[in-house]
MIPA-839647 format. One line per 5 residues: number of its first residue (from 0); for each residue x negated, y, z of C-alpha. Coordinates in steps of 0.02 Angstrom, whole numbers, plus 50000, padded with zeros to 5 digits. Example, Ala and Ser with C-alpha at 12.3 -4.5 7.8 and 13.67 -1.06 7.14 Angstrom:
# MIPA-839647
0 = 49385:49775:50390  49316:49947:50357
//
This chain:
# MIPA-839647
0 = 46857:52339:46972  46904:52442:46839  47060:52577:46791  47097:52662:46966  46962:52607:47065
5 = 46874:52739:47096  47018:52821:47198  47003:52687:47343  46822:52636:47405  46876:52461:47481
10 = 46941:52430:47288  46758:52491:47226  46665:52365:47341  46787:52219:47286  46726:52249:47113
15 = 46551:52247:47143  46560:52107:47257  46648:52015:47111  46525:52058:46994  46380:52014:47100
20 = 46442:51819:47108  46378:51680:47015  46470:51664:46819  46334:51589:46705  46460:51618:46543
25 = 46467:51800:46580  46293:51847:46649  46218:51758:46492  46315:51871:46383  46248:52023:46474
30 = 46085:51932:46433  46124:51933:46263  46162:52126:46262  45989:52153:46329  45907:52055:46227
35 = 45990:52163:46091  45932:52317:46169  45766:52281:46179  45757:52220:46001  45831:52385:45959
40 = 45700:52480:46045  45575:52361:45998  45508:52339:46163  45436:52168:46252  45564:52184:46408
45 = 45733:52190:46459  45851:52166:46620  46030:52190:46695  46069:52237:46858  46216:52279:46977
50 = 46226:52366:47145  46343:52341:47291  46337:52487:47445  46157:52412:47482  46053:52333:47358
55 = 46017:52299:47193  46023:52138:47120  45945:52082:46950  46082:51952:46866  45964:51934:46713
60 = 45786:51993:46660  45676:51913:46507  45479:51975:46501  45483:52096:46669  45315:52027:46769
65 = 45369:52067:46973  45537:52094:46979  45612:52064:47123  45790:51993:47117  45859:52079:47255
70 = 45814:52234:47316  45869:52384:47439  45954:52529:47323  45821:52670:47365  45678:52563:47326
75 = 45772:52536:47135  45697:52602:46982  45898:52609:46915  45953:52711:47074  45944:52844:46951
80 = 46055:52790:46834  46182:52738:46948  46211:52890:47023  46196:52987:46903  46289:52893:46779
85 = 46212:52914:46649  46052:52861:46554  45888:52878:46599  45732:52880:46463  45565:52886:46513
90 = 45428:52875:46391  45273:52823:46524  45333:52803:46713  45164:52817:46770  45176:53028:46745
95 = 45377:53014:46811  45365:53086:46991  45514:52946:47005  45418:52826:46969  45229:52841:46984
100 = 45232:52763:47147  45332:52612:47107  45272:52424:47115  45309:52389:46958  45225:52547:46870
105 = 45094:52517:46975  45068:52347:46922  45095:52380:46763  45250:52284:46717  45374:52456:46652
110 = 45278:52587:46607  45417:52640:46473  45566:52630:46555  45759:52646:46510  45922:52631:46601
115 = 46083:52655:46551  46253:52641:46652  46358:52476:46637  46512:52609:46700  46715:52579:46712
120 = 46841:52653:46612  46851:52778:46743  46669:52827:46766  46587:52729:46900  46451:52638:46863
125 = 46409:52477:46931  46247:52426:46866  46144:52447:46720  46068:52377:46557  45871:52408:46548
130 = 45747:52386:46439  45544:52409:46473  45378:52384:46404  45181:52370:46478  45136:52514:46384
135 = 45217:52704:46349  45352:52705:46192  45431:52861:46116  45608:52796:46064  45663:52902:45918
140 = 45852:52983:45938  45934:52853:45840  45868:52719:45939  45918:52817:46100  46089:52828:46019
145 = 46106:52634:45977  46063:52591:46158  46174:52696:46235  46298:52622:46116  46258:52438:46158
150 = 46297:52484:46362  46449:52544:46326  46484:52395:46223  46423:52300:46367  46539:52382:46495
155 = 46684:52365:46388  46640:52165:46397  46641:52181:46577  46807:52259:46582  46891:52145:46473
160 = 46777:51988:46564  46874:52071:46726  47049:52088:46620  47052:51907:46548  47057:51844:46718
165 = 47117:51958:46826  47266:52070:46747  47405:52015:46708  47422:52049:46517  47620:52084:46535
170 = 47630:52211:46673  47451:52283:46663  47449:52231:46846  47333:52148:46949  47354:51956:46934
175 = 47379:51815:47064  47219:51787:47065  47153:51962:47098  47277:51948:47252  47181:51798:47298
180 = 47023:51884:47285  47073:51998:47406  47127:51886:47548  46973:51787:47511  46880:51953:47531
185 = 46935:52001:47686  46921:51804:47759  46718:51823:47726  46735:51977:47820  46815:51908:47963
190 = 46944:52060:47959  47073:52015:48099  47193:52127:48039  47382:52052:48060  47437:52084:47883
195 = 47609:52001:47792  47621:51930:47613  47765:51946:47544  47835:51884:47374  47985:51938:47280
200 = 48070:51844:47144  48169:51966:46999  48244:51838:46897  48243:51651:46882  48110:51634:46759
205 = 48219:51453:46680  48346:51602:46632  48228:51718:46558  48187:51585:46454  48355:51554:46409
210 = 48396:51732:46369  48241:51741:46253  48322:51604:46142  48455:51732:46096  48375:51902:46112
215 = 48218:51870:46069  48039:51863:46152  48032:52067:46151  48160:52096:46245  48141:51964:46353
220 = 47958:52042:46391  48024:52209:46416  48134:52170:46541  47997:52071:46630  47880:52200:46594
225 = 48013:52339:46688  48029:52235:46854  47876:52298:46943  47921:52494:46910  48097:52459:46960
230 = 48066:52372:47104  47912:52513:47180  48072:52616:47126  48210:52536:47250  48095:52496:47374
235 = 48023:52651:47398  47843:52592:47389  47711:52690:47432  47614:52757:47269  47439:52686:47340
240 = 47509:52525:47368  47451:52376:47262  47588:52293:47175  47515:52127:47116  47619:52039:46951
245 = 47606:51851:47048  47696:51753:46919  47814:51812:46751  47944:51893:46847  47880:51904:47020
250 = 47790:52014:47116  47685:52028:47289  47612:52148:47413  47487:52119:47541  47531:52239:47667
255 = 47539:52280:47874  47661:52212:47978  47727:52408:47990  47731:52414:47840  47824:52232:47808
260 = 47947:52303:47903  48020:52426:47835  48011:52340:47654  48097:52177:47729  48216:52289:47778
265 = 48243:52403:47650  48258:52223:47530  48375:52141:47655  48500:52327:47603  48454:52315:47414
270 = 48623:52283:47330  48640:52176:47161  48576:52272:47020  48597:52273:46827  48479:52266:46705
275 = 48489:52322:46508  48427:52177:46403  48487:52275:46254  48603:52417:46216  48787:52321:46259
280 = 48710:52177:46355  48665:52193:46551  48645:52067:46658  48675:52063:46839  48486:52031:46947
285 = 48486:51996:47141  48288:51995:47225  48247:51874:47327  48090:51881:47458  47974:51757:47525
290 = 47859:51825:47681  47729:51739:47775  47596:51816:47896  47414:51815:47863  47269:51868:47986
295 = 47091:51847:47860  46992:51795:48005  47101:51641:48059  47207:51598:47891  47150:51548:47710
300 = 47249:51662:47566  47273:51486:47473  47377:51424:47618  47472:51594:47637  47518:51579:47457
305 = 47591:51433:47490  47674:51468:47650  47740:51637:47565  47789:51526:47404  47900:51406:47506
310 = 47987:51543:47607  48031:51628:47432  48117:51456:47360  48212:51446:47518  48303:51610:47513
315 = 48330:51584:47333  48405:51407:47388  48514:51482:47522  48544:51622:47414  48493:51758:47540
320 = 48371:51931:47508  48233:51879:47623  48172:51721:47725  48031:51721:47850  47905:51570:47816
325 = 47964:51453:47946  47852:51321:47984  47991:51183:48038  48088:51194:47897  47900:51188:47786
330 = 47869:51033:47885  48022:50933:47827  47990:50991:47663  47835:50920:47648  47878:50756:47744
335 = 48016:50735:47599  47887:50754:47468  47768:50632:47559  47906:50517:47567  47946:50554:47383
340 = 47771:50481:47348  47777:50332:47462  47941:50295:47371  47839:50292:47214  47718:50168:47298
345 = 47853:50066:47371  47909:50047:47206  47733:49987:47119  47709:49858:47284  47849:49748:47273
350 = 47860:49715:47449  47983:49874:47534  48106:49885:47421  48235:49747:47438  48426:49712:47376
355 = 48573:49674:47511  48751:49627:47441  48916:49682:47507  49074:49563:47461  49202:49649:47359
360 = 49385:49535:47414  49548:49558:47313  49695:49590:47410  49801:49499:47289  49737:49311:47351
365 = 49602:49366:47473  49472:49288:47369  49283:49380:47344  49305:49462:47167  49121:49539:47151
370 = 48955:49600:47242  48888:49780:47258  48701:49803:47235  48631:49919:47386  48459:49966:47370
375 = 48354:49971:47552  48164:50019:47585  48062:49950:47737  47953:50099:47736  47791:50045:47832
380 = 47759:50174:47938  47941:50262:47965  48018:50070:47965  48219:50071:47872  48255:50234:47771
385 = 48448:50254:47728  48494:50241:47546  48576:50402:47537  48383:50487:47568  48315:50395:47430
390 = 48427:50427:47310  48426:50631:47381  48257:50614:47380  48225:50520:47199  48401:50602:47099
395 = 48295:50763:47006  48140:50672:46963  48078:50534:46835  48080:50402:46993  48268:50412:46990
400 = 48222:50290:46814  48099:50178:46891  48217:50141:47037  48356:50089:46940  48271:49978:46825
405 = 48189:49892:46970  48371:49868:47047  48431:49805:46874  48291:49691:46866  48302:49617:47019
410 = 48504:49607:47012  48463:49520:46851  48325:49388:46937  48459:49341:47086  48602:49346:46941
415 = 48507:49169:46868  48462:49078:47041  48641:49111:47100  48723:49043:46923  48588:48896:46934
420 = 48678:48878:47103  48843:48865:47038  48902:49053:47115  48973:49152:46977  49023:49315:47063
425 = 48974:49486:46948  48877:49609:47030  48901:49787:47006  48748:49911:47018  48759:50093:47060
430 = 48671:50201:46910  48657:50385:46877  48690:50493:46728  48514:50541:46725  48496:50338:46673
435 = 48667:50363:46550  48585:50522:46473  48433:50397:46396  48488:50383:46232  48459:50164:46200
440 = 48514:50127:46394  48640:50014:46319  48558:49914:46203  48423:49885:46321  48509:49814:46475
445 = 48632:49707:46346  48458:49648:46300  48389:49642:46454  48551:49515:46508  48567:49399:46350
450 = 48353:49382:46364  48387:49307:46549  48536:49199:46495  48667:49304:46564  48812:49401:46493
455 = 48871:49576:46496  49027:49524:46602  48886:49453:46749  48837:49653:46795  48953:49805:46824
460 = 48906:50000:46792  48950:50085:46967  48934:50282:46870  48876:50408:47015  48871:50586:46983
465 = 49042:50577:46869  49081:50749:46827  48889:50760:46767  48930:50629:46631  49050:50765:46562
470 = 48898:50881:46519  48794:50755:46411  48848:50688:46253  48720:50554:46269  48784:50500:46442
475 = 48956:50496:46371  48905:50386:46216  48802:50279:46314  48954:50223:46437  49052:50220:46254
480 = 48914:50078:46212  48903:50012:46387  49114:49968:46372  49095:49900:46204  48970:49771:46243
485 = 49053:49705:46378  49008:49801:46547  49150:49845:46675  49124:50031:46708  49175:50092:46882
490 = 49193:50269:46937  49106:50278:47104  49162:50373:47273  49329:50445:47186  49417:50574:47325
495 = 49263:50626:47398  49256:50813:47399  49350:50874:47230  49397:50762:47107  49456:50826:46949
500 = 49585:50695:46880  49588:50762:46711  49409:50691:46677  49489:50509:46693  49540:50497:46531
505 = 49385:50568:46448  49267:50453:46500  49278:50264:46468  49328:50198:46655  49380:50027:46693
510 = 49389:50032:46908  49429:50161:47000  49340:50171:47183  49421:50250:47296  49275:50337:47414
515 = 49312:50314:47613  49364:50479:47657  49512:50465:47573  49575:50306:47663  49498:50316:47821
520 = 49636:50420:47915  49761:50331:47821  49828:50239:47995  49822:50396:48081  49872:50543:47992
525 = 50034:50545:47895  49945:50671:47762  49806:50578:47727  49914:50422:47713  50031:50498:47578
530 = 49882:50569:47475  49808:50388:47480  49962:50303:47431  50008:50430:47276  49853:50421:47219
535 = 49851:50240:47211  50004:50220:47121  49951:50360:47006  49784:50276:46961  49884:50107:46925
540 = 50010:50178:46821  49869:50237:46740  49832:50064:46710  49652:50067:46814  49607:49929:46927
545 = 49608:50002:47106  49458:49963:47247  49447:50033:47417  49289:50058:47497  49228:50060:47677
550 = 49375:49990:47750  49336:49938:47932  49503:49893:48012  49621:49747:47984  49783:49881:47996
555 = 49687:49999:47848  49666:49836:47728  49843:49778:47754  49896:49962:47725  49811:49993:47559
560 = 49872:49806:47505  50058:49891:47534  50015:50033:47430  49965:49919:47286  49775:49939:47300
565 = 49671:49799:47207  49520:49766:47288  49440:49828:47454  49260:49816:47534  49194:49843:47695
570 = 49133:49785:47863  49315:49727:47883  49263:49579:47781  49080:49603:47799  48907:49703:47810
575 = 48794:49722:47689  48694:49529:47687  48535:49457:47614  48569:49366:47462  48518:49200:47528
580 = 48652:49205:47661  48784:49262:47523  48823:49068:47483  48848:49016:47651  48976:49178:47700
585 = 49064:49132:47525  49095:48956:47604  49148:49023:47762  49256:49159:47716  49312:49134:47542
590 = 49473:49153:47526  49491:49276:47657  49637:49222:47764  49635:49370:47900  49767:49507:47807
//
């Protein structure tokens, strides 16, 4: 609309368009310029109008008898003005050969008339602010002088009305929303031009943040404010095409598909690149690209942004320059964060989520030692989903919280009808160091046990996530507290993946679980089986109790009982089961016999 739009038309007719839409806020502020004006002049009428290519329309007007709110250009008292661009005085209309002829000289509404340009910074004029009275006036110099003044107060409003909204304060460039303008702009025309949005990303803004800590906001911001030249720079963008700032460190252009491809490609080539924070500190910068097409007539620029959005988060996530908007991989995306909400409904309803209990047996006297908590959900429509999604699913957001005190609550509820029952096994319930890293967890599921009757010894602290623990003090002095009060603490799935030994002895650990890759080949592969065995007798020595998990085979328990593991679970012994049949497999199979 404003700085640079006079060198494209299409850029001109967005602006007027813009300004010729409904904004009460702003068109009663041009309302009160006019009614400034007029005062000034001392005059009984007063008006603002814009133009587009076609017509004039009127977007406020006090004490002006016949005026029409819309009107063709060359039928506009303020034609003059416009295209001039500059004011026009007239003392009595009626002896103006522009004007004698006009309705509303005739009629005797303006007989004095004035216009003066509402115009850009760069000299085009897109209205103008008018005053007018039933009878001739002579307006001295000074007067003349003040209302030219008070339009070019006026159009300075307008520009920063325009600015507020629609630059990005930062960059000086054209904001998100002006982008969205666009698209929307070309939709109403029904333009079915195939066109591709693409989005880069500079930096992780979560970094810039971090950085600003330690260099400070200004530098921060000129580093930010650099991107957009740097990146016209290495992509080689054309000079007349419109960068858009979409977001503090990211940038978009709304482009051809010609023209998409050479910048996908020329990003796909674009080697790391450093970037000066200060004199003696650079830091290394990789861009990443989002693209998704968008033809006006059949797409909304809402939906591309999105589209375009999701493409850009997964080539950051894979760590790649560019990634197409692929609608399959959108889809699961957006089932998970449906399912994400049903979880958080399944939670509030009581009636999905539900607790099964898999036997824990020592191989010492074959006797069931403990239980182990597993969480399932009877979703309604998608019927079981596996535990693993819901804690993938749940493990970076606030549910993760609500989940496990609704496992901890209802371990706690079957923990008092099984001891009314006369079945004293402890259960041990699987918690993440998300839940450690509440500062209080401690005291507040101690509480939580002595208020039902129970004792710290009845529930066990499966720790997921273990080398996390290691990076908050909280989590670590929570599993301090946790030990102190009474709670077992076991480290969960140990031998999956890397596990770094050394972190044993810095966090408080009572039971060691070994995960089931690193037993299940132990009948089969002589590697695996000497791994398995040293690290059992290297976890005892270390004076940790020792339990096996999904051990399936009679050959693998007996095997792990040789090697001087403790305990052992499994569908060996037994599935996950309901709790009410718990007390009848106990009779059945406790002591287990079969090893």
């Amino acid at each position: 609309m404003f700085s640079g739009l006079n060198k494209h038309q299409r850029k001109k007719l967005a602006a007027m368009e813009l300004l010729r839409t409904e904004d009460a806020i702003r068109d009663r502020t041009l309302g009160d310029f006019a009614r400034l004006a007029r005062t000034l002049l001392g005059v009984g009428g007063c008006f603002v109008t814009v133009f587009d290519n076609n017509y004039q329309y009127v977007k406020y007007a006090d004490n002006v008898a016949h005026l029409l709110e819309k009107m063709p250009i060359d039928e506009a008292m303020c034609q003059y003005s416009v295209n001039s661009c500059a004011p026009v005085i007239c003392s009595d209309t009626r002896l103006d050969s522009r004007f004698n002829d006009h309705p509303l000289v005739q009629k005797g509404s303006v007989i004095f008339y004035a216009a003066a340009p509402l115009k850009t910074p760069d000299g085009f004029a897109l209205g103008t602010l008018c005053v007018s009275h039933t009878s001739p006036v002579t307006p001295n110099a000074q007067q003349i002088e003040w209302f030219v003044h008070l339009s070019g107060l006026a159009s300075a409003y307008l520009t920063a009305w325009y600015t507020v909204g629609r630059i990005d304060p930062l960059t000086g460039l054209p904001n998100r929303q002006s982008l969205l303008r666009e698209m929307d702009r070309l939709t109403a025309e029904q333009d079915d031009t195939p066109l591709m949005l693409i989005i880069f990303d500079c930096i992780e803004i979560t970094r810039a943040y971090e950085l600003s800590r330690y260099l400070g906001l200004k530098a921060v911001e000129t580093m930010l404010r650099n991107f957009g030249p740097l990146l016209r720079l290495r992509l080689r963008l054309p000079p007349n095409l419109q960068l858009y700032a979409f977001a503090p460190g990211r940038y978009a252009v709304l482009v051809t598909e010609e023209v998409a491809e050479i910048i996908i490609k020329r990003t796909r080539a674009l080697p790391p690149t450093q970037a000066s924070i200060t004199g003696d500190i650079d830091i290394p910068l990789r861009t990443h690209a989002g693209v998704t097409p968008f033809t006006p007539c059949n797409d909304s620029g809402q939906e591309a942004f999105r589209q375009a959005v999701s493409a850009l988060h997964e080539a950051i996530r894979d760590e790649i320059p560019v990634q197409l908007f692929d609608p399959v991989r959108d889809g699961m995306r957006n089932n998970d964060f449906r399912l994400l909400y049903d979880l958080g409904e399944a939670v509030k309803a009581g009636d999905q989520l539900y607790l099964v209990y898999q036997p824990k047996v020592s191989l010492h006297d074959g006797r069931t030692v403990g239980l182990e908590a597993l969480l399932r959900w009877d979703h309604p429509q998608m019927g079981s989903i596996s535990p693993a999604r819901i804690v993938t699913l749940a493990e970076r957001t606030s549910l993760m919280a609500d989940i496990t005190n609704w496992v901890i609550d209802e371990v706690v509820r079957q923990l008092v009808q099984w001891r009314k029952a006369g079945l004293l096994l402890p259960v041990s319930v699987n918690v993440t160091v998300s839940d450690f890293s509440v500062p209080g967890f401690a005291d507040a599921l101690e509480s939580k046990m002595l208020a039902a009757g129970l004792t710290t010894a009845d529930i066990r602290i499966e720790c997921l996530e273990t080398e996390k623990v290691l990076e908050s003090d909280t989590a670590l002095q929570e599993l301090d507290m946790l030990r102190l009060r009474g709670f077992k603490i076991l480290l969960d799935d140990f031998g999956a993946g890397y596990s770094n030994i050394n972190y044993l002895r810095r966090i408080p650990i009572d039971i060691i679980k070994l995960d089931r890759t690193l037993i299940s080949q132990i009948t089969r592969d002589t590697g695996s089986r000497v791994i398995a065995r040293n690290v059992i007798i290297m976890l005892k020595e270390l004076d940790y109790l020792v339990l096996a998990e999904g051990v399936e085979d009679r050959e693998t328990a007996q095997m792990l009982k040789a090697f001087g593991c403790d305990e052992i679970q499994g569908y060996f012994f037994s599935k996950p089961i309901s709790p009410d049949d718990i007390p009848a497999w106990l009779l059945q199979h406790d002591p287990f016999t079969d090893l």
